[in-house]
PAKOLRO-916705 format. One record per residue (C-alpha): residue number from 1; residue in three letters; chain; x, y, z. Coordinates in Angstrom, 1 decimal, padded with zeros to 4 digits. Each point is the difference from the previous one (the first is absolute). Example, Ala and Ser with C-alpha at 12.3 -4.5 7.8 and 13.67 -1.06 7.14 Angstrom:
BEGIN
  martor  bafi  roke       X       Y       Z
       1   Ala     A   012.3  -004.5   007.8
       2   Ser     A   001.4   003.4  -000.7
***
This chain:
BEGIN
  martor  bafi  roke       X       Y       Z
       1   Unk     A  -002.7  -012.8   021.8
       2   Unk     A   001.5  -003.7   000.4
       3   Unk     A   002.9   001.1   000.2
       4   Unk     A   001.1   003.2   001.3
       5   Unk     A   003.7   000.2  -002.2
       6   Unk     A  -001.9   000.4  -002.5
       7   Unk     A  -000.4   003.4   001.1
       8   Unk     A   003.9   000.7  -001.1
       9   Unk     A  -000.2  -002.0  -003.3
      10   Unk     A   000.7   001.7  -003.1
      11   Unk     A  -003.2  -001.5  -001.7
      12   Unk     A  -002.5   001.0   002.6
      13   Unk     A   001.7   003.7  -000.3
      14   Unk     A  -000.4   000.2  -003.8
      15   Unk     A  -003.4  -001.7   000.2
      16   Unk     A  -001.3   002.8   002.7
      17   Unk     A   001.8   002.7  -001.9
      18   Unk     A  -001.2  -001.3  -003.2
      19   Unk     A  -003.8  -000.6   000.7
      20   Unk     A   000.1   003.2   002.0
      21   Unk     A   000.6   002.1  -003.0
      22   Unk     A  -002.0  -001.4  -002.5
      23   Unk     A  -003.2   000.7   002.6
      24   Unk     A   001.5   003.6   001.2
      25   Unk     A   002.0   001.2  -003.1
      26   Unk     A  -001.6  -001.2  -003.2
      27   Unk     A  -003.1   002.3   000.1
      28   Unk     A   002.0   003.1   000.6
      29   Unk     A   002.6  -000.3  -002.4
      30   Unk     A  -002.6  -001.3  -002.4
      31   Unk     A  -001.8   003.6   000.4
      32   Unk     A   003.4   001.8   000.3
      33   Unk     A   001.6  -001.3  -003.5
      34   Unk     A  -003.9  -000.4  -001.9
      35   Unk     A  -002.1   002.6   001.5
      36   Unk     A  -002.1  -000.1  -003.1
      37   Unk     A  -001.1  -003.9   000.3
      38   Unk     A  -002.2   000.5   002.8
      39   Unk     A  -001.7   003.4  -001.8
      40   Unk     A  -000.6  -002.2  -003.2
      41   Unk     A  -001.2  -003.6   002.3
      42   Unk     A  -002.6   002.3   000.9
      43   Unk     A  -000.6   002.3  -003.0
      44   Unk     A  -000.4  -003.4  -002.1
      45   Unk     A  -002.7  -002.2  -000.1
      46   Unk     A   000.4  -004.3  -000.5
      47   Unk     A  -001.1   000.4  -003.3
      48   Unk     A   002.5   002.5  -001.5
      49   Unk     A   003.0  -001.8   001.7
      50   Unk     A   001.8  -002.3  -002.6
      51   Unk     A   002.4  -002.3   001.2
      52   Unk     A   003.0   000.0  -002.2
      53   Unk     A  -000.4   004.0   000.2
      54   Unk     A  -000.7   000.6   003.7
      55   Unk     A  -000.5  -002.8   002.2
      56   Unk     A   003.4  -001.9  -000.4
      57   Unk     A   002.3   003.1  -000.4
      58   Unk     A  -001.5   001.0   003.6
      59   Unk     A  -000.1  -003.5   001.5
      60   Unk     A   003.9  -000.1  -001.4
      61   Unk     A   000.6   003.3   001.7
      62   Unk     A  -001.7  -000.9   003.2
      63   Unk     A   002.2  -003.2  -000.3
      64   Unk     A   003.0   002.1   000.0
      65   Unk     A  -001.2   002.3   003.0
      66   Unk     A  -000.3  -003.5   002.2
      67   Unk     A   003.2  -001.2  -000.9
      68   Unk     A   002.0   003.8   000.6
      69   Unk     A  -002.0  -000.2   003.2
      70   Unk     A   001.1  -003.3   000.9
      71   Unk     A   003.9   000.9  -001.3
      72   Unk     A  -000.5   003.4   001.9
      73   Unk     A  -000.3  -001.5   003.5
      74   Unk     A   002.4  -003.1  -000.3
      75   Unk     A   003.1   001.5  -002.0
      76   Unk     A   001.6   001.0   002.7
      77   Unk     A  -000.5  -003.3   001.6
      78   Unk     A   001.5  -001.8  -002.9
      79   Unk     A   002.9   002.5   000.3
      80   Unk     A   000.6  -000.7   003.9
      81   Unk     A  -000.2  -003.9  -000.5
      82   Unk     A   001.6  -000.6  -003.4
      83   Unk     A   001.6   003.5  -001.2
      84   Unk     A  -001.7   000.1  -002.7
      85   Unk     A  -002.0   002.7  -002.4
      86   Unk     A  -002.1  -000.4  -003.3
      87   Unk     A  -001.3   003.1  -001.0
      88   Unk     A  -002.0  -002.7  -003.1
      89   Unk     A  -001.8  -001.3   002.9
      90   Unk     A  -003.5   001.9   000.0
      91   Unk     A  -000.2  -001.2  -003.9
      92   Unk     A   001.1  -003.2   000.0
      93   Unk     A  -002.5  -001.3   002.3
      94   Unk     A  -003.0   001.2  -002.1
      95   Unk     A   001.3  -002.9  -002.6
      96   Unk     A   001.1  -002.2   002.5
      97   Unk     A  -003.6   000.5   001.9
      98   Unk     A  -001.9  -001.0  -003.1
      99   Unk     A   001.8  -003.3  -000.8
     100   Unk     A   000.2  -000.6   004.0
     101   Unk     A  -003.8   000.3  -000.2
     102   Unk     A  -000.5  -001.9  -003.3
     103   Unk     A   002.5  -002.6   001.7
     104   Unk     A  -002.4  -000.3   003.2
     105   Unk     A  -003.3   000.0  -001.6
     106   Unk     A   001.1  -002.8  -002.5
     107   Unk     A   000.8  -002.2   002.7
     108   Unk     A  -002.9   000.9   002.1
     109   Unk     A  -002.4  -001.1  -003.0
     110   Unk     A   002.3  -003.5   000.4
     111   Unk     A  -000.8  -000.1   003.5
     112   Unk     A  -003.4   000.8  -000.6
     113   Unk     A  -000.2  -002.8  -002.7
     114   Unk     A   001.3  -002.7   002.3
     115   Unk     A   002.5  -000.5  -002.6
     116   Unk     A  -002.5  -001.2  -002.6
     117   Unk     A   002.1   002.8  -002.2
     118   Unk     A   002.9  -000.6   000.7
     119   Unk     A   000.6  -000.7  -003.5
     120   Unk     A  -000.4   003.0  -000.8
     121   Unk     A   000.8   002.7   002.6
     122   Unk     A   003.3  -001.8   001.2
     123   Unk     A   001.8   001.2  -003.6
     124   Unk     A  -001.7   003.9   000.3
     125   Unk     A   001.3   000.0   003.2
     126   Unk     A   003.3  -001.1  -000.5
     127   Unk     A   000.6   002.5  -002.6
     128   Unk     A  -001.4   002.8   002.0
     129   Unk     A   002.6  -001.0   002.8
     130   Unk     A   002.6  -000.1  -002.8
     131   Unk     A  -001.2   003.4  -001.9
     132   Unk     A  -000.3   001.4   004.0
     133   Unk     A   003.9  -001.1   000.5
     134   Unk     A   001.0   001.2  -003.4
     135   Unk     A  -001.4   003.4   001.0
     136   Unk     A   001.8   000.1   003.3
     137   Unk     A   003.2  -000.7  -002.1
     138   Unk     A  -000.6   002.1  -002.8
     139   Unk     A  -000.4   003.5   002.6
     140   Unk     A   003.3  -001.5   002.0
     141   Unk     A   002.1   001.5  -002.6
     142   Unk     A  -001.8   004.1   000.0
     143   Unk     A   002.3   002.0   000.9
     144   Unk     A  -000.4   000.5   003.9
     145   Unk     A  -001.5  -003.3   000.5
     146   Unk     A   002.3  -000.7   002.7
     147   Unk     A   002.1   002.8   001.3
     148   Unk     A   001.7  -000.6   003.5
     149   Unk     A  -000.2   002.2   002.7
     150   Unk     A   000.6   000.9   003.4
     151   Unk     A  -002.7  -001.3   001.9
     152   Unk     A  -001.6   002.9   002.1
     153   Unk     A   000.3  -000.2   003.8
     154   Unk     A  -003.7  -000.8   002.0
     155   Unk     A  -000.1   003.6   001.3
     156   Unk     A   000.0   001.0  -003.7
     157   Unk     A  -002.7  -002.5  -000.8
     158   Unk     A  -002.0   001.5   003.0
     159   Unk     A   000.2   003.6  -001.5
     160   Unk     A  -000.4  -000.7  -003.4
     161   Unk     A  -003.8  -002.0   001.1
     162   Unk     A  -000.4   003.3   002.0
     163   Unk     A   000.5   002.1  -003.2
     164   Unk     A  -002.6  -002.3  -002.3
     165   Unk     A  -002.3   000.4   003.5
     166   Unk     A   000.5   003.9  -000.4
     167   Unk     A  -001.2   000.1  -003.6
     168   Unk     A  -003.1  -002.1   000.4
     169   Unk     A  -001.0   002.5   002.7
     170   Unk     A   001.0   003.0  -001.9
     171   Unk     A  -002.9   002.0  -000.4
     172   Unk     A  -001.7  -001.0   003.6
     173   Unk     A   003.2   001.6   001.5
     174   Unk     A   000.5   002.7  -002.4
     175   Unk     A   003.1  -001.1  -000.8
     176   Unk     A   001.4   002.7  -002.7
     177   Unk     A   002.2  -002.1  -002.8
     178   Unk     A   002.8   002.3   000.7
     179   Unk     A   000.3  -001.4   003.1
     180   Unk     A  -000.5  -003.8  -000.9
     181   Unk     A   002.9  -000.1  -002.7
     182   Unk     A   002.0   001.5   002.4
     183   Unk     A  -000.6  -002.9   002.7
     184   Unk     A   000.6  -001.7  -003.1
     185   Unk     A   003.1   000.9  -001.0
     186   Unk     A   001.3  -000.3   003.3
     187   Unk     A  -001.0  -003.5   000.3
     188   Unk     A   001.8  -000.4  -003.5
     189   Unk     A   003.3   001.8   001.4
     190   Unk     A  -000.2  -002.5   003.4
     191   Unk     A   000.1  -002.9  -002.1
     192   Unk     A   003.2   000.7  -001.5
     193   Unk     A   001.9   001.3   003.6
***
C-alpha cells in the first residue's frame, strides 16, 4: 500500500468486498439457484450446444450470479456510507456490464489502432457511453431504485459478513438450515434495534 488511509476509504472497502464476492460467492449461488446447468455442461457435448438456445441464456445467468455476488457483499457497505438500497441492483448491472464492456473494448481496438480509426470507433463509442448513460437513467426511476435508509452500525456489518461466512461453510460444519435462518433473522431483527 502507498498509502495506508486507504485502508479506511470507502472505495478500497467496496473494491475488497466487491472482488471478494464475485471469487467466493458466484460459484455457490450459481449452483444453489441453477443446479441443473452444471448436470447439462457436462451431459452436453460442443456440438449439441446452440448458442441462442443454451450458451447465452447461461452466460446471461452466470452474468447475473457475478453481479448478486458482487451486490451481496457490498450492499451493506453502500448502506453504511450513503444509506442507500436498490433491490434492481443484481439486474441492472447485467445490462450495464455489457455496454460497460462494449464501451471498453471499442476504445481498446482505438488504442490498439494508434488512432488510425478514430474515424470510426470515436462515434460507436460515443453512443455506447450515451446508450450506457441512458440505461443508468432509464432504471433510476424503478420503483426502489433509491430507497433511503438507516445505515447499519459496523458491528452489524461485522455479523452480517459472519452470516454470508456461515452459509458458504454450511455443509463442512453441518450447519442445519433451521439454525442458519435463525442466526438470520436475528441479524435482521439487530438491524432495526
Amino acid at each position: 500500500l502507498l498509502n495506508p488511509a486507504d485502508l479506511f476509504n470507502p472505495g478500497f472497502h467496496f473494491s475488497l468486498a466487491g472482488v471478494v464476492g464475485i471469487v467466493v460467492l458466484a460459484k455457490p449461488i450459481e449452483e444453489r439457484l441453477f443446479p441443473d446447468m452444471a448436470i447439462v455442461e457436462r451431459l452436453q457435448s460442443i456440438d449439441e450446444r446452440s448458442f441462442l438456445r443454451n450458451v447465452l441464456p447461461r452466460n446471461l445467468l452466470r452474468a447475473f450470479t457475478v453481479s448478486l455476488a458482487a451486490w451481496l457483499t457490498t450492499f451493506p457497505l453502500t448502506a453504511h456510507h450513503y444509506h442507500l438500497f436498490n433491490v434492481w441492483t443484481p439486474f441492472i448491472n447485467v445490462f450495464v456490464g455489457l455496454l460497460v464492456w462494449l464501451a471498453l473494448a471499442l476504445g481498446l481496438l482505438l488504442l490498439v489502432s494508434g488512432g488510425l480509426l478514430a474515424f470510426a470507433l470515436l462515434p460507436l463509442i460515443a453512443f455506447a457511453s450515451s446508450l450506457l448513460i441512458w440505461t443508468v437513467q432509464v432504471f433510476e426511476h424503478f420503483l426502489g431504485a433509491r430507497t433511503y435508509i438507516v445505515g447499519p452500525t459496523t458491528p452489524w456489518i461485522f455479523a452480517y459478513y459472519a452470516m454470508l461466512g456461515l452459509w458458504l461453510m454450511r455443509k463442512r460444519i453441518r450447519l442445519q438450515v433451521k439454525h442458519w435462518l435463525l442466526a438470520a433473522l436475528l441479524l435482521v431483527n439487530g438491524y432495526f434495534l
